[in-house]
C-alpha positions in Angstrom: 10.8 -2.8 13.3 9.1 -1.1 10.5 5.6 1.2 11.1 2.8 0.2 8.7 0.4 3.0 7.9 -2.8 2.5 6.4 -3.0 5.0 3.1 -6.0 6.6 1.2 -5.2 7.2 -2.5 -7.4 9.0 -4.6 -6.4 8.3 -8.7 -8.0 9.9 -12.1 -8.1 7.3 -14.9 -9.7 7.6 -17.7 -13.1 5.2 -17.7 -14.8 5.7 -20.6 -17.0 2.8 -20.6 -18.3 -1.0 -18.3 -15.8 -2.9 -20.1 -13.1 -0.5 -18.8 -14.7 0.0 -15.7 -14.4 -4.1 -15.0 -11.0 -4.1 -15.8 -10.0 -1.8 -13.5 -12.0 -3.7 -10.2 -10.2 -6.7 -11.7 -7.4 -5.5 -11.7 -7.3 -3.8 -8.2 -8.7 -7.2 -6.9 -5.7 -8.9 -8.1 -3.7 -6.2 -6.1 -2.6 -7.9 -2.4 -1.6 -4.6 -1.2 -5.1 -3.0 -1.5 -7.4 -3.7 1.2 -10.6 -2.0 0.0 -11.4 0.1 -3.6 -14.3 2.4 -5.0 -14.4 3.1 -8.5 -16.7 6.5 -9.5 -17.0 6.2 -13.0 -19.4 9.5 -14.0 -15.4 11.4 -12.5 -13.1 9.1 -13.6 -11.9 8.4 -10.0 -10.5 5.6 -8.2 -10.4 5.3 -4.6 -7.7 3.2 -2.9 -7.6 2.0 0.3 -4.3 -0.1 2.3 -0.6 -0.3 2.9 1.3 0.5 -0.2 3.8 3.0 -1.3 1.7 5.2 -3.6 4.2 6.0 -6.7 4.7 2.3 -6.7 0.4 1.3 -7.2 0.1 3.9 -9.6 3.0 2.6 -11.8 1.4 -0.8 -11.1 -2.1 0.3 -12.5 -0.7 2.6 -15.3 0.8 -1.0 -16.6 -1.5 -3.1 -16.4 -4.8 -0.9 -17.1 -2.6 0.7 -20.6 -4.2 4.2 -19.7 -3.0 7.5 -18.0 -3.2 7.8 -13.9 -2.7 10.6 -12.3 -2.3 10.8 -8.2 -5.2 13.4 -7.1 -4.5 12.9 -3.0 -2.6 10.3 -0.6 -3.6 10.9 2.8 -2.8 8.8 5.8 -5.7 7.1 7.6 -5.7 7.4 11.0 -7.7 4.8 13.2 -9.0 6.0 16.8 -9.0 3.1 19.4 
């Protein structure tokens, strides 16, 4: 039996303007391993939320997006009952 944990991901890509900004929520829509996103684009930061391995999204993004990511923080989300 495998344990799924629930992962926060915080990512810096370069947004430099709406068109990029759409691409990228397009993009992360498309994404089946992402349960929820934010994108802040006055700090170039993305906000992932899900079960994922995180090397692996980044790779995924850095692909399909044609721009630099770098992996600010993974954290792993704890839900209380």
């Amino acid at each position: 039996m495998r344990f799924v944990q629930l992962l926060y991901m915080e990512l810096r890509i370069n947004i430099d303007c709406n068109g990029c900004c759409r691409r990228i929520r397009r993009i992360l829509l498309k994404m089946k391993e992402l349960e929820n996103h934010m994108i802040d684009k006055k700090q170039n930061r993305v906000c992932v939320y899900g079960v994922f391995d995180p090397a692996e999204i980044a790779i995924k993004i850095r692909k399909k997006v044609r721009r630099r990511v770098e992996i600010m923080d993974v954290q792993e989300f704890k839900q209380e009952h």
